[in-house]
Biopython code that builds the backbone (N, CA, C, O; Angstrom):
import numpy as np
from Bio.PDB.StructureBuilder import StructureBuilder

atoms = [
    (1, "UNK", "N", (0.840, -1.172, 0.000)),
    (1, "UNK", "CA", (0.000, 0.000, 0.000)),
    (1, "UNK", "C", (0.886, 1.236, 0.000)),
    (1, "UNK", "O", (2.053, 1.370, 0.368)),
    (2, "UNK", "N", (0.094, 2.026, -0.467)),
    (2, "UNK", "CA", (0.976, 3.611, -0.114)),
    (2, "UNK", "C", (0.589, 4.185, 0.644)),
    (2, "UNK", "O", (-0.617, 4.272, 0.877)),
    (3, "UNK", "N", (1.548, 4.803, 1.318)),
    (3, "UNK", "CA", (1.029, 5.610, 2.948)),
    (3, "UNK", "C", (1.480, 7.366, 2.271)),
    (3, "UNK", "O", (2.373, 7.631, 1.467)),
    (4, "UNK", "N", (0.797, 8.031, 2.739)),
    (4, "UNK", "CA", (1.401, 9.551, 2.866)),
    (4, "UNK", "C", (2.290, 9.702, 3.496)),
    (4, "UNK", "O", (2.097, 9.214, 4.609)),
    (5, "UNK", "N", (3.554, 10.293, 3.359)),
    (5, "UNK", "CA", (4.471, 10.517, 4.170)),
    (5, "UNK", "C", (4.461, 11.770, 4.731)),
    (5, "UNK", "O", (3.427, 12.249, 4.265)),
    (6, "UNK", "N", (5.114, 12.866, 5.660)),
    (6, "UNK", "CA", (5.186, 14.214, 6.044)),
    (6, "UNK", "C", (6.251, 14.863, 4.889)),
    (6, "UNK", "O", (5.990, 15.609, 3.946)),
    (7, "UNK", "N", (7.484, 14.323, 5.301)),
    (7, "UNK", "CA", (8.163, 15.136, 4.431)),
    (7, "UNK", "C", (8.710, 14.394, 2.984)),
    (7, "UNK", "O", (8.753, 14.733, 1.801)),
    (8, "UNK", "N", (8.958, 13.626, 3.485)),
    (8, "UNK", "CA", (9.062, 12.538, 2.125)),
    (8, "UNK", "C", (7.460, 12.355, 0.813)),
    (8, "UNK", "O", (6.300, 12.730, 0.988)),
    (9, "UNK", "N", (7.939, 11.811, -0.121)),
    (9, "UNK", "CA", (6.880, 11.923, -1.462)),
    (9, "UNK", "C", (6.060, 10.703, -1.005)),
    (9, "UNK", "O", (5.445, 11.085, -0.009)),
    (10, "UNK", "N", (5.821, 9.684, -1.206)),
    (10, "UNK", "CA", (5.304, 8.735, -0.499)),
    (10, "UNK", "C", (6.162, 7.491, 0.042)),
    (10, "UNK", "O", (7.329, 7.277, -0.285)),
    (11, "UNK", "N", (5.369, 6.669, 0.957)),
    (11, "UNK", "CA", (5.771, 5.909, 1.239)),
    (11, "UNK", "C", (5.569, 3.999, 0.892)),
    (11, "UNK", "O", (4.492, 3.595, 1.330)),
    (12, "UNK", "N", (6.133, 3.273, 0.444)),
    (12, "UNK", "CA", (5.246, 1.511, 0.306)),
    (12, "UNK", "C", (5.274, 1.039, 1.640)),
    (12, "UNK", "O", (5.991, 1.383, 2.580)),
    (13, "UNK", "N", (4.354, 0.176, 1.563)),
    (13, "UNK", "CA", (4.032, -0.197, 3.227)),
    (13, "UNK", "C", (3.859, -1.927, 2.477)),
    (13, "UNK", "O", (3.130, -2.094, 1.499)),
    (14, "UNK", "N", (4.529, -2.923, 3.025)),
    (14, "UNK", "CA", (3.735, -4.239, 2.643)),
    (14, "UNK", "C", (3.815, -4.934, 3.613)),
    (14, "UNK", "O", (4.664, -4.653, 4.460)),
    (15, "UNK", "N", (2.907, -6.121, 3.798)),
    (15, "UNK", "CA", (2.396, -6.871, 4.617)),
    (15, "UNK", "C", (3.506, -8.119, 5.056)),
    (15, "UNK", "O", (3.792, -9.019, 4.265)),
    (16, "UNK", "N", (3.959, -8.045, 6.143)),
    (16, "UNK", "CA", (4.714, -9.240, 6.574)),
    (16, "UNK", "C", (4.208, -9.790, 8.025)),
    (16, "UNK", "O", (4.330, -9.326, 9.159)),
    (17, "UNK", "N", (3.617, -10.920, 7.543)),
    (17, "UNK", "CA", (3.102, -11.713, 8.874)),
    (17, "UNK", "C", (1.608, -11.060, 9.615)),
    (17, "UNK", "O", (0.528, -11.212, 9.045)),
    (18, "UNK", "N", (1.702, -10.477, 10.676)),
    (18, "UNK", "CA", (0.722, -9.568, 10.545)),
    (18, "UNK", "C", (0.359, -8.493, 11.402)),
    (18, "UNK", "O", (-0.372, -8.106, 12.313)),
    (19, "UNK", "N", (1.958, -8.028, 10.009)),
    (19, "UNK", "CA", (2.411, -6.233, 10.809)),
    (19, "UNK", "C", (2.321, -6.014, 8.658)),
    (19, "UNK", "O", (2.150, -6.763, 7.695)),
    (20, "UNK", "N", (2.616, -4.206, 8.951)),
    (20, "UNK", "CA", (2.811, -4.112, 7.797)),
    (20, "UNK", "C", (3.895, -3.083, 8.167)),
    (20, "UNK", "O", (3.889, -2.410, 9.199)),
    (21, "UNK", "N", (4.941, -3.040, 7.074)),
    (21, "UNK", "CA", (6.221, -2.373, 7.708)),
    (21, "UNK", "C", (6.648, -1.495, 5.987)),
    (21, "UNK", "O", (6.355, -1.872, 4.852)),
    (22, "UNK", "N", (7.261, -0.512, 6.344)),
    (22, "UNK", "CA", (7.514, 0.451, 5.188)),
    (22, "UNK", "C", (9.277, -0.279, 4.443)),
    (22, "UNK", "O", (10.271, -0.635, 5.076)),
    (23, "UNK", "N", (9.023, -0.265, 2.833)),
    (23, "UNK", "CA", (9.883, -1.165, 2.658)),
    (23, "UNK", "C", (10.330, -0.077, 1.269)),
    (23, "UNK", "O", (11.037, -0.564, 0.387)),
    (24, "UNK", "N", (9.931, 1.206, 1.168)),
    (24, "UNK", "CA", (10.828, 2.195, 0.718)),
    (24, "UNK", "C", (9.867, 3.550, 0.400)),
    (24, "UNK", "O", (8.802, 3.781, -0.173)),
    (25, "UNK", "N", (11.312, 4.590, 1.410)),
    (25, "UNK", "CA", (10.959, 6.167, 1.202)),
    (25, "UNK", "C", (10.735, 6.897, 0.112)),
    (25, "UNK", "O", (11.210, 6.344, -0.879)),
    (26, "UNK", "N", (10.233, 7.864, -0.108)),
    (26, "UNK", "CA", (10.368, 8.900, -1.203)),
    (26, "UNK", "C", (9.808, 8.419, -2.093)),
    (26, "UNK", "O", (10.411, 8.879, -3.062)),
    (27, "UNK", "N", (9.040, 7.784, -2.462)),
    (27, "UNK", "CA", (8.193, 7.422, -3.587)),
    (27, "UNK", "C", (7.782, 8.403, -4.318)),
    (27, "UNK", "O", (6.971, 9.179, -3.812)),
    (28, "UNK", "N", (8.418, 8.709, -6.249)),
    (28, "UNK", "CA", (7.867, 9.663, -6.803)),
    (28, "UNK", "C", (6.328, 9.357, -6.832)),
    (28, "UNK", "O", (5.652, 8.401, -6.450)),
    (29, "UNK", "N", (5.985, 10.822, -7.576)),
    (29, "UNK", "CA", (4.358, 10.488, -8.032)),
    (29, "UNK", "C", (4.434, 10.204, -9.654)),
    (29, "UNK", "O", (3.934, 10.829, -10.589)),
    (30, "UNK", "N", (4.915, 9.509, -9.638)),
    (30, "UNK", "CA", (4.525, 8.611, -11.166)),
    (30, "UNK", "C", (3.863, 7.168, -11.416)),
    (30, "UNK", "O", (3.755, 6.512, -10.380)),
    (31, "UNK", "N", (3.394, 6.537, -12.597)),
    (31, "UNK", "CA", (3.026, 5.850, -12.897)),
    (31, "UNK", "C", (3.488, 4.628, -12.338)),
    (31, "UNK", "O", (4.592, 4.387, -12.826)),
    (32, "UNK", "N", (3.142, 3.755, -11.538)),
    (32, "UNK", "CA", (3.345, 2.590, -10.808)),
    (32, "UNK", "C", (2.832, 1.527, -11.132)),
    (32, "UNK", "O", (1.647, 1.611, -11.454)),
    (33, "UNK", "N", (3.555, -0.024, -11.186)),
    (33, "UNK", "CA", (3.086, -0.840, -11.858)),
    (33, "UNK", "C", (3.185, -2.207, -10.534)),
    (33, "UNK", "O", (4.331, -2.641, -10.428)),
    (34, "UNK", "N", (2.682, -2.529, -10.074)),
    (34, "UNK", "CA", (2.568, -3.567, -8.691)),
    (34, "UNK", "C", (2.276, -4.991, -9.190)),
    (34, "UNK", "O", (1.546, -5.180, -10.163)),
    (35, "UNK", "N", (2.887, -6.038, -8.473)),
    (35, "UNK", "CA", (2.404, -7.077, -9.304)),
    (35, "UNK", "C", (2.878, -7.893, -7.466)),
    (35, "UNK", "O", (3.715, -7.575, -6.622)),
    (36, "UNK", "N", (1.942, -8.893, -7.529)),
    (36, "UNK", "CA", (1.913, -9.429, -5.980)),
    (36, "UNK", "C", (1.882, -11.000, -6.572)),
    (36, "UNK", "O", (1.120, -11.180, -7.523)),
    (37, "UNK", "N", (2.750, -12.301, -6.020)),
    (37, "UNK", "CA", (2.525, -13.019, -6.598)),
    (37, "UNK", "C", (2.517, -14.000, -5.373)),
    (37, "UNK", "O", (3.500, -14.428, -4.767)),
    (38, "UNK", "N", (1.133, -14.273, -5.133)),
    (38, "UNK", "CA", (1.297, -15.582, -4.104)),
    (38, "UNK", "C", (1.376, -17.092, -3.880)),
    (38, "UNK", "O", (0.860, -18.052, -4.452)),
    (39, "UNK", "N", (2.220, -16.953, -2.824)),
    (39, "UNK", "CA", (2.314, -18.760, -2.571)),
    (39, "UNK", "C", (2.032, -19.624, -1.558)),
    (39, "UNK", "O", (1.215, -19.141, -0.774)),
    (40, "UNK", "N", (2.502, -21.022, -1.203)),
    (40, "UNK", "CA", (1.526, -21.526, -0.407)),
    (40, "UNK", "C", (1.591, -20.956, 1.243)),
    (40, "UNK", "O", (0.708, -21.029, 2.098)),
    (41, "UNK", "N", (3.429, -20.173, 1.378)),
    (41, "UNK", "CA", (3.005, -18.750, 1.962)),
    (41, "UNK", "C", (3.345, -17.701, 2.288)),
    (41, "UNK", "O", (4.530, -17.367, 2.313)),
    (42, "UNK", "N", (2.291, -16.884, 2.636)),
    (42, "UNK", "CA", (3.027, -15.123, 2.353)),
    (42, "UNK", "C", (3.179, -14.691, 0.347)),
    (42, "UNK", "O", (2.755, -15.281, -0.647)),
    (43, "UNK", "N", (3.626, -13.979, 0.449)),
    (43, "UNK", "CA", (3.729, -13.564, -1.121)),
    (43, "UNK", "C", (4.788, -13.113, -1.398)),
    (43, "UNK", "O", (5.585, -13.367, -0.495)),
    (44, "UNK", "N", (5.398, -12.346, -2.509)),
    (44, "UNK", "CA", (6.220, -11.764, -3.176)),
    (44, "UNK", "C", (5.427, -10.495, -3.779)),
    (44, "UNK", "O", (4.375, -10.514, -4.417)),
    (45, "UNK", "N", (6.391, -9.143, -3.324)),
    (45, "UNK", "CA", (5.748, -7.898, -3.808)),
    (45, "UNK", "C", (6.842, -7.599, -4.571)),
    (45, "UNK", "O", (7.992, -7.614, -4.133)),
    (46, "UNK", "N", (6.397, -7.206, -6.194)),
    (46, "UNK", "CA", (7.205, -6.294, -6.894)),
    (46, "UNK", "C", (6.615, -5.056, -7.614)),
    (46, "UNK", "O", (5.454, -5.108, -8.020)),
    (47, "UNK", "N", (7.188, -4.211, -7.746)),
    (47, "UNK", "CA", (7.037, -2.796, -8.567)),
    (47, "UNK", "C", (7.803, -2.426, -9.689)),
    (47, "UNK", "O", (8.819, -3.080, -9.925)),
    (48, "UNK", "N", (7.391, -1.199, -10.645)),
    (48, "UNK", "CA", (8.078, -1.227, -11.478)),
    (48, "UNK", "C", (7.472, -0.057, -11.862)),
    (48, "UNK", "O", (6.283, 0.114, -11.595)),
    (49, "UNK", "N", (8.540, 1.343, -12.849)),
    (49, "UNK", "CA", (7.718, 2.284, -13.061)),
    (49, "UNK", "C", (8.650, 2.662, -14.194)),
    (49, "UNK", "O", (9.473, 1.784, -14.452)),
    (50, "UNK", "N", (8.729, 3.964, -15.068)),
    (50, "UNK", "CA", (8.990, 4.056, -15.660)),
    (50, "UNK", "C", (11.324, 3.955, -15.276)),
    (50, "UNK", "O", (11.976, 3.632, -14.283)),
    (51, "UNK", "N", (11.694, 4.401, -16.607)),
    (51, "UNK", "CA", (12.915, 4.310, -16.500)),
    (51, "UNK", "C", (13.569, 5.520, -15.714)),
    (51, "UNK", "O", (13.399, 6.650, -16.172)),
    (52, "UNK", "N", (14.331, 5.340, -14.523)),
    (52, "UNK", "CA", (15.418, 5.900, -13.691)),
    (52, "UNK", "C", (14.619, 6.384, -12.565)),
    (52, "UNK", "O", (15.090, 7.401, -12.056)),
    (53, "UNK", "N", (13.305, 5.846, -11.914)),
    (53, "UNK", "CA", (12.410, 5.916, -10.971)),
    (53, "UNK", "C", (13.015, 5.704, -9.908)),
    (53, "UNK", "O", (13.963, 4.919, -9.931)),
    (54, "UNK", "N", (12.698, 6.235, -8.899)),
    (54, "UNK", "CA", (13.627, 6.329, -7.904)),
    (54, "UNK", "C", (12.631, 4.908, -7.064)),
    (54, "UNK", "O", (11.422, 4.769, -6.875)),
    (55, "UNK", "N", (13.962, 3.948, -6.692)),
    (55, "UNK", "CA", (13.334, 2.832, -6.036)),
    (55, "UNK", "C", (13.032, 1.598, -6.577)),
    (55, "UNK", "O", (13.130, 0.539, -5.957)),
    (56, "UNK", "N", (12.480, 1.773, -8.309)),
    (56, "UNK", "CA", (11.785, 0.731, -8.536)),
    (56, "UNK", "C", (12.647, 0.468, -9.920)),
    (56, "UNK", "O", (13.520, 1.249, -10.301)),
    (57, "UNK", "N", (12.298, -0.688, -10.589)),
    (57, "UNK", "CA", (12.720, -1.506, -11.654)),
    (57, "UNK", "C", (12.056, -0.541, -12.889)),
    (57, "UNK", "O", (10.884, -0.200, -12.729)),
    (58, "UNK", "N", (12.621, -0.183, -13.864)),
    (58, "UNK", "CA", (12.037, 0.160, -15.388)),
    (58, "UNK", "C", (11.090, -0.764, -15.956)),
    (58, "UNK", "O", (11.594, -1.814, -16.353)),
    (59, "UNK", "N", (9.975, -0.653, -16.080)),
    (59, "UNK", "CA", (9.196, -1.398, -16.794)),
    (59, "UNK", "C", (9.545, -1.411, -18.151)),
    (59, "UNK", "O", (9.760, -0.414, -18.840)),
    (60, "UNK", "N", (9.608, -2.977, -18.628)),
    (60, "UNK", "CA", (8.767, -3.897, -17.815)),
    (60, "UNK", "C", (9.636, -4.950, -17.276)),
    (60, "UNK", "O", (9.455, -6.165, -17.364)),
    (61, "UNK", "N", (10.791, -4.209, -16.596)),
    (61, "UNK", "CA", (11.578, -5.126, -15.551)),
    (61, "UNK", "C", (11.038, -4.766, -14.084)),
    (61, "UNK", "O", (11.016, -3.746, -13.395)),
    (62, "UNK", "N", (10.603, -6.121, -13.935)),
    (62, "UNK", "CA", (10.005, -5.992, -12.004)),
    (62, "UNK", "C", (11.151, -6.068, -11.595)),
    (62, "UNK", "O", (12.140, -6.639, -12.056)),
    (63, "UNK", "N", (10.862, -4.961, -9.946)),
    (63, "UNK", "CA", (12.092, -5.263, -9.134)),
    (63, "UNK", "C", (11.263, -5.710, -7.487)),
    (63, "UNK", "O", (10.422, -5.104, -6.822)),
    (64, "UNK", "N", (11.890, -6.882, -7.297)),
    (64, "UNK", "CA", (11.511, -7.116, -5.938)),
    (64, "UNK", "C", (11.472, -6.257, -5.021)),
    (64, "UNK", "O", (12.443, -5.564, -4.717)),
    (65, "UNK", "N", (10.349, -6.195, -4.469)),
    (65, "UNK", "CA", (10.738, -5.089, -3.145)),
    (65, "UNK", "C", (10.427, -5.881, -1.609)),
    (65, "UNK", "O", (11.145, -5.563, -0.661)),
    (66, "UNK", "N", (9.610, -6.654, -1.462)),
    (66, "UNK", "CA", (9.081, -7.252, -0.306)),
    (66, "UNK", "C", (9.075, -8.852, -0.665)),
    (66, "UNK", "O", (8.732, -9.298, -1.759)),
    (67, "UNK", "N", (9.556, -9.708, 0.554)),
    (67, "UNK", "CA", (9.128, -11.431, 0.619)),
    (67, "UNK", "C", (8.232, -11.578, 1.890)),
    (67, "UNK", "O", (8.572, -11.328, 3.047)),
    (68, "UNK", "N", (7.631, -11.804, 1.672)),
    (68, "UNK", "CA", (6.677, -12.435, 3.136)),
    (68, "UNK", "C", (6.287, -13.862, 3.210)),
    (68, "UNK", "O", (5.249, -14.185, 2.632)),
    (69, "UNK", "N", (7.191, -15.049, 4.040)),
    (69, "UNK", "CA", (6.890, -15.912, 4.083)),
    (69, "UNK", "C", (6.494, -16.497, 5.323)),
    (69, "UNK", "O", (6.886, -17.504, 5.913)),
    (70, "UNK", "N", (5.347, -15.360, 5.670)),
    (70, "UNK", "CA", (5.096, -16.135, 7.147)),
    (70, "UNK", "C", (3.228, -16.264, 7.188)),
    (70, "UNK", "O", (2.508, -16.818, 8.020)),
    (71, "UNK", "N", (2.922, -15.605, 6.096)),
    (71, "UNK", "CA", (1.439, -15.034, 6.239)),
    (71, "UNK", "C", (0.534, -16.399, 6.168)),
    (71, "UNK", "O", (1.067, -17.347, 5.590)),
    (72, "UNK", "N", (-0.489, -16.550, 6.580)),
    (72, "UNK", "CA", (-0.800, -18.329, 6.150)),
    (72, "UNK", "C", (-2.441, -17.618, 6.115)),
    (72, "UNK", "O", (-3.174, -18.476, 6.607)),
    (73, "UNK", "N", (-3.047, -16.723, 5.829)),
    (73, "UNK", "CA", (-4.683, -16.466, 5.662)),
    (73, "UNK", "C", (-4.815, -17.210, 4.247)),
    (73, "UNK", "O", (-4.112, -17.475, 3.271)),
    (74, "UNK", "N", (-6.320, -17.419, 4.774)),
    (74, "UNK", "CA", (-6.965, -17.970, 3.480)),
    (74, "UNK", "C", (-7.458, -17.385, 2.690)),
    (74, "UNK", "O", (-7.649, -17.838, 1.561)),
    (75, "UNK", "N", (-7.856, -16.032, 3.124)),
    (75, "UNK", "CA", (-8.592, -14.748, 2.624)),
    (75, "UNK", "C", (-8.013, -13.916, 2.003)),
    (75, "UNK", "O", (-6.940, -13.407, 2.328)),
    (76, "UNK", "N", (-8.686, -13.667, 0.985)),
    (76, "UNK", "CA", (-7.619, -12.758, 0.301)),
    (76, "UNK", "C", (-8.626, -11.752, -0.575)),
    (76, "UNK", "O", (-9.538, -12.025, -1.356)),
    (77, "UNK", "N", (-8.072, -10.458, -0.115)),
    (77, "UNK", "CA", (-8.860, -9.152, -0.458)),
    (77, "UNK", "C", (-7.959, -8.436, -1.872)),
    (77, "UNK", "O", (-6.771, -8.305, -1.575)),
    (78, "UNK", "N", (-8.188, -8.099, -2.890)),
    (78, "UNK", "CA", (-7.816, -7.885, -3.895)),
    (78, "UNK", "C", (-8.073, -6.822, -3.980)),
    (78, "UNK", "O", (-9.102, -6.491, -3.391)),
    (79, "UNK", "N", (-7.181, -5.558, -4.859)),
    (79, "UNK", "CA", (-7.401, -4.315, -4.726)),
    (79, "UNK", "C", (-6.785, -3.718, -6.137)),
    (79, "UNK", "O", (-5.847, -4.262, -6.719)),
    (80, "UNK", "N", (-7.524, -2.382, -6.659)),
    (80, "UNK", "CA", (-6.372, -2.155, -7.590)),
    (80, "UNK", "C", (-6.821, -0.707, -7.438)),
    (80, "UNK", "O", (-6.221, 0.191, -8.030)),
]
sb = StructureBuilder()
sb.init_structure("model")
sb.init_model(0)
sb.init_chain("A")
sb.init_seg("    ")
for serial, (resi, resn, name, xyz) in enumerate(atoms, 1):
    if name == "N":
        sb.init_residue(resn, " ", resi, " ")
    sb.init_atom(name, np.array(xyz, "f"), 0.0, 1.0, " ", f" {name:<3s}", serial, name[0])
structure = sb.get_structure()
């Protein structure tokens, strides 16, 4: 998720276990591309935005940003 930051541009927040913890500052405001890929558990978070984005992979190269292998819900809320 993205959080508002105070002084910083934004912030990513992703889910590990069941806390959610900020996993990078300064997020421009540009075009963002998220791709979440789950397994039997926790998931894999990657992003990707345009070329020399601060933080993330050039699309359409994903760059890992988060592993969470502790999460075990069955539920799963989908968002875009």
């Amino acid at each position: 998720m993205i959080h508002a930051a105070d002084t910083d541009n934004g912030e990513v927040w992703t889910h590990f276990g069941n806390q959610v913890l900020s996993t990078l500052k300064g997020l421009q405001n540009i075009q963002i591309y998220y791709v979440v890929i789950l397994r039997e558990k926790g998931a894999v978070y990657y992003m990707a935005s345009r070329e020399n984005g601060y933080g993330t992979g050039s699309y359409p190269n994903m760059r890992p940003i988060a592993i969470d292998p502790w999460n075990e819900n069955n539920d799963l809320y989908a968002g875009i």
